[in-house]
C-alpha positions as CSV (number, residue, x, y, z in Angstrom):
1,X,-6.3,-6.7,37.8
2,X,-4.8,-3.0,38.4
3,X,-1.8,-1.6,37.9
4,X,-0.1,-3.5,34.8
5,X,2.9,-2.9,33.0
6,X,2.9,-0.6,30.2
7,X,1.9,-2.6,26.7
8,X,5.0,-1.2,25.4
9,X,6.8,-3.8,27.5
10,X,4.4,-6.7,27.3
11,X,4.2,-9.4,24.5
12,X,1.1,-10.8,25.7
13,X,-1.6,-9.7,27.8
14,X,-4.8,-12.3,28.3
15,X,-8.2,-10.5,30.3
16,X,-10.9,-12.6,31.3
17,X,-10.4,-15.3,29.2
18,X,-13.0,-18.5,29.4
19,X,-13.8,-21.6,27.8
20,X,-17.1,-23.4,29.1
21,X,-18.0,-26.5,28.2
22,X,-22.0,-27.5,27.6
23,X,-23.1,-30.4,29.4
24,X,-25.4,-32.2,26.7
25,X,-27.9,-35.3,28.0
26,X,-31.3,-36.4,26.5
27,X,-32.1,-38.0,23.1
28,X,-32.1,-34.6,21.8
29,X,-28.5,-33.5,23.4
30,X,-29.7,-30.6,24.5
31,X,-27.6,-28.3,26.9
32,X,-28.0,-29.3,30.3
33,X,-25.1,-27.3,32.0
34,X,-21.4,-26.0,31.5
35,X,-18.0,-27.0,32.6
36,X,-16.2,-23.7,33.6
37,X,-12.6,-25.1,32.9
38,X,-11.3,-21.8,32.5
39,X,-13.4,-18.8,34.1
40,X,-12.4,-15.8,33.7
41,X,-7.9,-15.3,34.0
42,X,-5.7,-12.4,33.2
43,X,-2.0,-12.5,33.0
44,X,0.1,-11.0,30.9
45,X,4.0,-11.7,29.4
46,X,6.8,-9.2,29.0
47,X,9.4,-10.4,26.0
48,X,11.9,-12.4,26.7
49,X,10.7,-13.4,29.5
50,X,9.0,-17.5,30.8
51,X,6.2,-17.6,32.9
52,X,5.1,-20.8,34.9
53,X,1.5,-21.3,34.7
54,X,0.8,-24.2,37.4
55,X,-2.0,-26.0,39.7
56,X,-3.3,-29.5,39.5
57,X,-4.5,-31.5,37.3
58,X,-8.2,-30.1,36.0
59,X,-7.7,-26.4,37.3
60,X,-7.8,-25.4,33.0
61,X,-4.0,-24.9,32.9
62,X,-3.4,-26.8,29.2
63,X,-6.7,-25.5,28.1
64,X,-5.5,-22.0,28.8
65,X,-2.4,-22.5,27.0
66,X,-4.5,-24.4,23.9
67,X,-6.5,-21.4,23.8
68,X,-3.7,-18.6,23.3
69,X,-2.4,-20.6,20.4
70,X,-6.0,-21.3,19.1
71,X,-5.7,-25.4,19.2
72,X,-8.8,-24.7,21.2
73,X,-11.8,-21.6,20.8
74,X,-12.5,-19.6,23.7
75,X,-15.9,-18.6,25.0
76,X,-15.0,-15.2,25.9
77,X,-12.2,-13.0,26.5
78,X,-9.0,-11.2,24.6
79,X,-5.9,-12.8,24.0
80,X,-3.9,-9.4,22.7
81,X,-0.6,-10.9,20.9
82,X,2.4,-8.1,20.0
83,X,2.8,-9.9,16.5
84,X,6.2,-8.5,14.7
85,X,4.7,-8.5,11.6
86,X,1.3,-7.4,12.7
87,X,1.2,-5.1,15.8
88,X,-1.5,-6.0,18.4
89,X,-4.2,-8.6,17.2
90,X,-6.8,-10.0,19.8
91,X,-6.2,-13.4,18.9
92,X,-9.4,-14.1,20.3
93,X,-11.6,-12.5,17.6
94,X,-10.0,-13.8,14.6
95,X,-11.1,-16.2,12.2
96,X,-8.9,-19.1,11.2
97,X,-8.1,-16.9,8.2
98,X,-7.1,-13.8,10.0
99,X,-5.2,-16.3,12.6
100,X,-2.5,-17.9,10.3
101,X,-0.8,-14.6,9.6
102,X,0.2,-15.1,13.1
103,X,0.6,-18.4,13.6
104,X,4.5,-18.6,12.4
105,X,5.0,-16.5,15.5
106,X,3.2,-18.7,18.2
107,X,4.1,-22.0,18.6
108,X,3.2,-24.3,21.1
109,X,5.4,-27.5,22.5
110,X,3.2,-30.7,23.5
111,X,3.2,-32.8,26.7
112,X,3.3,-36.4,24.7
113,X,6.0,-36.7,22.4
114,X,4.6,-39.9,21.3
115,X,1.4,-38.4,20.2
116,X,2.0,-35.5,18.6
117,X,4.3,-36.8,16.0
118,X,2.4,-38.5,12.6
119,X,3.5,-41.8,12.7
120,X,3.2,-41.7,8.6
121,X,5.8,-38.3,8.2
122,X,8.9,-38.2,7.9
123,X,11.2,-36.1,10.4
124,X,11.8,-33.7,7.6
125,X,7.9,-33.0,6.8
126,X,6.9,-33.0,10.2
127,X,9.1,-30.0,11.0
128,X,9.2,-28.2,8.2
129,X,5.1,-28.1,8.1
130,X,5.5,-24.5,9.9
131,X,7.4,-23.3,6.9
132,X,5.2,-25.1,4.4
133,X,2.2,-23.8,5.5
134,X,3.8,-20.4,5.7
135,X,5.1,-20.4,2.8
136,X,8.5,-19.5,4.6
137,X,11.1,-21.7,2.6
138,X,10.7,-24.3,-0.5
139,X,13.3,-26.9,-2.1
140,X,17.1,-26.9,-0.8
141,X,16.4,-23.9,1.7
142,X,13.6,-26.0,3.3
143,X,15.8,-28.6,3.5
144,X,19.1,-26.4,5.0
145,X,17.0,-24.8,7.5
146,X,15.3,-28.3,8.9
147,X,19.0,-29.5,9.0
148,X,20.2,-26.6,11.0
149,X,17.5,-26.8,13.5
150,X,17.9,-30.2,14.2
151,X,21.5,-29.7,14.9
152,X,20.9,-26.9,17.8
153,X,18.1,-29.1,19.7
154,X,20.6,-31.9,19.4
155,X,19.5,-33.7,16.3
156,X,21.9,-35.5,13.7
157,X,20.4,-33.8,10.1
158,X,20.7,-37.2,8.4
159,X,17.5,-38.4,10.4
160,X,15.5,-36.7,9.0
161,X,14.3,-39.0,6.5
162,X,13.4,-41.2,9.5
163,X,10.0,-41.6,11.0
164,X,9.4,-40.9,14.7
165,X,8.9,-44.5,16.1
166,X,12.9,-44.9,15.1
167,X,13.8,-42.2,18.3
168,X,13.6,-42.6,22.0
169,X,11.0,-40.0,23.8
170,X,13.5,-37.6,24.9
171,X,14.3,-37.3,20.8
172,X,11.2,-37.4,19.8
173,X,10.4,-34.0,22.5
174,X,13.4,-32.6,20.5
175,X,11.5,-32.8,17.2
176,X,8.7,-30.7,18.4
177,X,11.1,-28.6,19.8
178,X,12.5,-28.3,16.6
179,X,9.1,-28.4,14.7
180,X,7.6,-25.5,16.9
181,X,10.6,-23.4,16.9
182,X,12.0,-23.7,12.8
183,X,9.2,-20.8,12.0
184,X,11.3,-18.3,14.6
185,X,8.4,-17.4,16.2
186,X,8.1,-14.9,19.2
187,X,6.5,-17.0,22.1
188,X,6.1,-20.6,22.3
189,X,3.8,-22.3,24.8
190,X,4.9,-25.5,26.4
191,X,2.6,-27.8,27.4
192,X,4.0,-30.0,29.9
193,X,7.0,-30.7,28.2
194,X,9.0,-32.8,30.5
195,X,6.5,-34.9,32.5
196,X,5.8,-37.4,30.1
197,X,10.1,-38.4,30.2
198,X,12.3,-40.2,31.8
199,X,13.7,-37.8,34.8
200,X,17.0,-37.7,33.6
201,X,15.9,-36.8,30.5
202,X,13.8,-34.2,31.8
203,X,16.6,-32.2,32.7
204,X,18.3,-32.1,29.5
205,X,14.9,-30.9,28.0
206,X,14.9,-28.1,30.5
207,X,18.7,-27.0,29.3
208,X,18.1,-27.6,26.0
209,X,14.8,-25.2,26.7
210,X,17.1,-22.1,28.6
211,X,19.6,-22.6,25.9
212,X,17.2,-22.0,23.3
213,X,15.2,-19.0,25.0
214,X,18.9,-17.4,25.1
215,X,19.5,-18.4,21.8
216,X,16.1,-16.9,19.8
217,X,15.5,-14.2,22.5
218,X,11.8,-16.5,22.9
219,X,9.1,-15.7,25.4
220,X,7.8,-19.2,27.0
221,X,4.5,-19.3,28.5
222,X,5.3,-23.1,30.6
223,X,2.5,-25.2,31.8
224,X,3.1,-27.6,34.1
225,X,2.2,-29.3,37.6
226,X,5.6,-29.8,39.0
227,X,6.5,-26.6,40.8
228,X,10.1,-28.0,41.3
229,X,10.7,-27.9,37.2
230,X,8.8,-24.7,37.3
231,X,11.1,-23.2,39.8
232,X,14.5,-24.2,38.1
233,X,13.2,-22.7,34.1
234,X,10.7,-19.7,35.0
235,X,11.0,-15.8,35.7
236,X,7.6,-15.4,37.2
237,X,4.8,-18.1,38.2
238,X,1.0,-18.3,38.1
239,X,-1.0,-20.1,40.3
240,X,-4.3,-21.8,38.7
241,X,-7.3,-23.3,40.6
242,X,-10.4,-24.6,39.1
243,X,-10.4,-22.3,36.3
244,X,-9.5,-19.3,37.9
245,X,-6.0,-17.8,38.3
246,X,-5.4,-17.0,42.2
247,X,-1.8,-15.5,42.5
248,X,0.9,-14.5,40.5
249,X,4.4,-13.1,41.3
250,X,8.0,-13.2,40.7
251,X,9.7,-16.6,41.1
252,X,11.4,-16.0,44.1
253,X,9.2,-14.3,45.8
254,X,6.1,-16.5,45.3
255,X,8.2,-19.6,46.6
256,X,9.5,-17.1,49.7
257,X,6.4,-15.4,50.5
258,X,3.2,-16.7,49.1
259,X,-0.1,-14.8,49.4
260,X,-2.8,-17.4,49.1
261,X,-3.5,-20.5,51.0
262,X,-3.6,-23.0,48.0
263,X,0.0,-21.6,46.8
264,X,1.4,-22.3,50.5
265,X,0.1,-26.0,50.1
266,X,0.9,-26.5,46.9
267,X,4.7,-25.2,47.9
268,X,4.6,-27.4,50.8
269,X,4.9,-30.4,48.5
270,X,7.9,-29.5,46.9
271,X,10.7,-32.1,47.8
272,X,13.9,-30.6,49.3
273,X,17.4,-31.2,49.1
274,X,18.2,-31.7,52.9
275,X,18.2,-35.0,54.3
276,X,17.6,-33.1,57.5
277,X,14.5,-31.6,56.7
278,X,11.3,-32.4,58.0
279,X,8.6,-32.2,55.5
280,X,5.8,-30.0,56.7
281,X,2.8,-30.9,54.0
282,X,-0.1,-29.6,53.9
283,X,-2.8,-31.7,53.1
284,X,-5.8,-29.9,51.9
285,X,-9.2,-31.4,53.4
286,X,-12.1,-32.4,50.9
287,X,-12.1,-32.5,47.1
288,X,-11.3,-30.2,44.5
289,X,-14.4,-27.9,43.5
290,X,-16.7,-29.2,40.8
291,X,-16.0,-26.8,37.6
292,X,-19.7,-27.5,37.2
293,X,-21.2,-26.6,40.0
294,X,-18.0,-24.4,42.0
295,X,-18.7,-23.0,45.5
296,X,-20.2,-19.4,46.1
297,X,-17.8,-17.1,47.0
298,X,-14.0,-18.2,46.9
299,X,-14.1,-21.9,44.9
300,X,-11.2,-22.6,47.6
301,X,-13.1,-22.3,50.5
302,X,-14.8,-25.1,51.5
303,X,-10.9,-26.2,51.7
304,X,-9.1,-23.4,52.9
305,X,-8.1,-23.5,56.7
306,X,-8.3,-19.3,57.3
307,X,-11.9,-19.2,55.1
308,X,-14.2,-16.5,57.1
309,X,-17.7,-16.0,56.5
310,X,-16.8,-13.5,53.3
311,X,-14.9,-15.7,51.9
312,X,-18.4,-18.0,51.4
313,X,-20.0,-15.2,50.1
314,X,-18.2,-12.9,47.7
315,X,-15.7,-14.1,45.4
316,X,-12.5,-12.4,46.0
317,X,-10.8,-10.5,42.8
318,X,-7.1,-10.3,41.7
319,X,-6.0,-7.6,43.1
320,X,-2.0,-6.7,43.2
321,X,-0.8,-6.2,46.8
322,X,3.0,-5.4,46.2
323,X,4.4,-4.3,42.6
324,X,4.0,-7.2,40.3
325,X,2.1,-9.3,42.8
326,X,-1.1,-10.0,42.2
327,X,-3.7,-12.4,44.7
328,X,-7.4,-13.4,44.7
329,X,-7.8,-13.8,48.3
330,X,-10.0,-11.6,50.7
331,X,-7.5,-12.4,53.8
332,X,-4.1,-12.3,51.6
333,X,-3.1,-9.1,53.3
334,X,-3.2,-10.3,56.7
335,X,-2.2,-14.1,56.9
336,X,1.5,-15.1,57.2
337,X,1.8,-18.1,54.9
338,X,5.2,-20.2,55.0
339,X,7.2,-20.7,51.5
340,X,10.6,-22.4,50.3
């Protein structure tokens, strides 16, 4: 990746971040192979500031996200994080001890409301854990600053003595809403937040989200599959597939004028709001590339319609074709692809 903003102005910046998982078979489990689920990505995030991170299911999308808040240990790579407190850390390289320094400043939002909730806590302990553990707030300011979370994501304070089967799922997503953002971090990753609700629930999350990123001045970084959410909450979207990121741009013009083949048919899915449109999908031939054994060259060639003889051979690198546009595609300068 060339030409990137100044660190000044970024919050985040990941390079070449991987997470391989060993294949184990025998008696003796011994390594057999790896599952590349993330090979090799670089993005970055400027503060302030929500950037869609999207592809289908099994391209390493949640694993990337898990890995930036450290849920999950990468192989290799540098997560560099602007902590307030801290300055630049690679987040990569730390220990769990040098990690919960900054932990209070990156929080991350989960896709299943049901399941990330302890059935056995109490509203009140479940999100007041980040200050707990922080050592942030103790006794009646614990308490007061629970209370006042739960009112701005839409929470009545005298639940919180409740347990989390007594709420519906869209108030149970507004817990850890409220768990992940009572410690004020900086940037929050958000897993999927909406796909596991009711769709007119989904909506309300997504407000309830905006409102809060005015409100805190937060940084998302939003996973998700659904590029028609994506398009309504983020400033800038990144494309993942199998493992690898392939384009990245500004929201509008990705949807407008993508660069790479797989963004054009992933765009083509998106549903539109004209009775009088006819639906042009494209429908990708074959399957999706085995992280385990991926293609040589390009791992979306073997389904890629304008695939030439390089693209079977070298694999292409991100590579930023207009200011803060960046493609993995050998032929992304000379095909015409059609957006929203």
């Amino acid at each position: 990746m060339t030409d990137q903003p100044n660190q000044d102005n970024l919050i985040l910046e990941v390079k070449g971040l991987q997470k391989h998982f060993p294949i184990r078979a025998g008696i003796f489990s011994s390594v057999k192979g790896k599952v590349k689920a993330v090979d090799g990505v670089n993005f970055y995030l400027r503060p302030g500031e929500v950037l869609g991170l999207v592809g289908e299911s099994g391209c390493g999308k949640t694993t990337t996200g898990r890995m930036i808040v450290r849920v999950i240990e990468p192989t290799a790579g540098e997560i560099r994080f602007k902590d307030r407190d801290r300055g630049w850390v690679d987040l990569a390289r730390l220990d769990r001890r040098e990690m919960h320094p900054s932990r209070k400043n990156i929080q991350m939002i989960f896709q299943d409301p049901y399941a990330s909730l302890d059935p056995r806590m109490t509203i009140l302990r479940i999100i007041s854990e980040p200050l707990t553990s922080n050592n942030l707030a103790s006794g009646k300011e614990l308490e007061e600053r629970v209370a006042s979370i739960m009112e701005i994501v839409g929470l009545r304070p005298e639940y919180m003595s409740r347990y989390p089967h007594a709420f519906s799922g869209g108030q149970r997503q507004r817990i850890g809403i409220a768990r992940a953002l009572v410690s004020g971090p900086q940037l929050v990753v958000a897993d999927e937040p909406v796909s596991a609700l009711d769709v007119s629930i989904q909506a309300q999350i997504l407000n309830l989200l905006q409102d809060l990123q005015k409100q805190f001045n937060l940084t998302y970084l939003f996973v998700a599959h659904d590029l028609s959410v994506v398009r309504h909450i983020s400033d800038r979207v990144a494309v993942m597939y199998v493992g690898k990121l392939v384009e990245s741009a500004a929201k509008k013009e990705l949807f407008g004028a993508p660069r790479h083949p797989y963004t054009e048919a992933l765009l083509s899915a998106v549903p539109r709001p004209d009775p009088h449109h006819k639906s042009a999908r494209i429908i990708l031939a074959g399957e999706v590339a085995d992280p385990a054994n991926p293609p040589a060259g390009c791992y979306f060639h073997p389904r890629c319609r304008f695939a030439a003889d390089i693209c079977s051979q070298v694999e292409p690198s991100l590579e930023e074709i207009s200011p803060d546009h960046f493609v993995a595609c050998h032929r992304a300068k000379e095909l015409q692809l059609q957006g929203v």
